[in-house]
C-alpha positions, 0 to 999 in steps of 0.5 A: 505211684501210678499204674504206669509205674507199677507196670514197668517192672512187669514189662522189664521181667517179661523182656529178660526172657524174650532177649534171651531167647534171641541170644540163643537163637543167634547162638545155636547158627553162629555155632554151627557155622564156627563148628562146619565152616570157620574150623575146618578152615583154620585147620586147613591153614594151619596144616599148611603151614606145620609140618607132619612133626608139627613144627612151622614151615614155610619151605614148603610154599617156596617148593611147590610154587617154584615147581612147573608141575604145580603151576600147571595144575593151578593153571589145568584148573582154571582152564578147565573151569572157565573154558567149562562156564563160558560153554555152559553159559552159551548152551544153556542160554541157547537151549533156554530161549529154543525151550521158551520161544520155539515151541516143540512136541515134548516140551515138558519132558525135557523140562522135567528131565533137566529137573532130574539131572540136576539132583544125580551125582556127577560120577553118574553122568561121567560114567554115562559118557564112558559107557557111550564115547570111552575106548570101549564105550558103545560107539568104539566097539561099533568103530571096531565092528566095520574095522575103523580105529578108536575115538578117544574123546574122553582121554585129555583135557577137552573130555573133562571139559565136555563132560562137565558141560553136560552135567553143569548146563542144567545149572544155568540153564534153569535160571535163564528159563525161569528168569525168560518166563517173566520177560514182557512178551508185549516188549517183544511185540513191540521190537517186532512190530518196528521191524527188529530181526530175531536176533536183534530182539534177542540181543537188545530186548531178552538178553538184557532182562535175563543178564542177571540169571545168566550171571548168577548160573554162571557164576555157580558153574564157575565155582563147581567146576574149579572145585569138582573131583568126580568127573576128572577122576571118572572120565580116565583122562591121563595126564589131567591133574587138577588142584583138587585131585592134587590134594586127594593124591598127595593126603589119600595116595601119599599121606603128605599133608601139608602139600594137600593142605597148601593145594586145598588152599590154593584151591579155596583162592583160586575159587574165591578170587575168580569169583569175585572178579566175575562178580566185579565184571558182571556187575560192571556190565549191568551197570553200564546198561542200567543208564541205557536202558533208562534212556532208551538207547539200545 
């Protein structure tokens, strides 16, 4: 025998121990996934299509998605989440390029700020807009103390949708700063230098290289704000009902399960599917500049 093949041997033994120590390392995240993701949602599906007596029923389904009331509050959710992403993107992309290009006393703390805002609770920043623009906020007594009547800012749709603009703008806007602080500043002396307006710099040059930021911000906004709970309960809005305070009412409120099973998987579709779409689209659009840009057409 040869001193090769009295060392396979070793090697095999020595082996065994490192691929199991794989197994188990692949084991323990897969577990934990199947234990806080994939189980809580195969219980949310069954619960939805059981009954409280356990039994399968598809009833329901029929029921809810043949009530106006139910098909309005999907379409309440989805207005509200896209109407908040399309103004989160356009004001966070805004103040990012006056952070990054227009320099002013107090930069920093700005900065720091957003750094903050992002980590407090959204109840937080509802009540902060409460305490200022409710029917007895700060600027409504003061209405009240020259004689003028209330504003109720803060009552319908358009108040959940302001709040959730303020607490989600830091969201996107983070991103497109950072992505602005790699951008080529010698890009920028160039379209300068041959003449190209601001808006024509921003628009062909920044904009461009800070797309896929503004896709990704975006597109975290559009996912918080379907599923976000605190602000529509916080802001005291009557008559705004989203999918997700529709399932708290109908387990919490009303112990009717299967109807709150059936919204929170209404909820989960809606999310994922608004998702991919914005997805699709946005990925569509960086790649038909893709050829643009390699061509030199702007």
């Amino acid at each position: 025998m040869t001193a090769a093949t009295l060392a396979r041997p070793t090697r095999s033994r020595a082996a065994a121990p490192a691929a199991l120590g794989g197994v188990v390392a692949a084991l323990v995240p897969l577990g934990v996934l199947l234990a806080l993701g994939v189980y809580p949602l195969v219980l949310l599906l069954s619960n939805a299509v059981h009954d409280d007596l356990g039994a399968f029923d598809l009833a329901r389904w029929g029921e809810l998605f043949t009530n106006p009331v139910f098909l309005d509050v999907i379409w309440t959710t989805v207005r509200i989440g896209v109407t908040t992403t399309v103004g989160c993107v356009v004001l966070g992309t805004f103040l990012a390029l006056v952070i990054a290009f227009v320099p002013f006393p107090g930069t920093g703390f700005v900065v720091g700020a957003l750094n903050v805002a992002v980590s407090f609770p959204s109840f937080l920043i509802t009540l902060a807009l409460v305490f200022v623009w409710g029917d007895v906020g700060f600027v409504n007594g003061a209405l009240a103390a020259i004689g003028v009547g209330p504003v109720h800012l803060l009552d319908g749709q358009w108040g959940v949708v302001l709040a959730e603009i303020v607490y989600f703008t830091p969201f996107v806007l983070r991103p497109v700063l950072g992505a602005l602080e790699g951008v080529d500043r010698r890009q920028l002396e160039v379209a300068e230098s041959l003449g190209a307006g601001s808006w024509r710099i921003v628009r062909t040059v920044v904009l461009p290289e800070v797309l896929p930021a503004i896709a990704a911000g975006g597109a975290l906004v559009l996912m918080y704000s379907l599923n976000e709970f605190g602000i529509v309960l916080f802001t005291g809005a009557k008559d705004v009902q989203t999918l997700p305070t529709l399932v708290y009412g109908q387990a919490i409120g009303r112990g009717d399960y299967q109807t709150a099973a059936i919204a929170a998987v209404v909820n989960v579709a809606v999310s994922i599917g608004l998702y991919l779409l914005a997805r699709r689209v946005l990925r569509g659009s960086a790649a038909a500049r893709s050829p643009r840009r390699r061509s030199g057409v702007r």
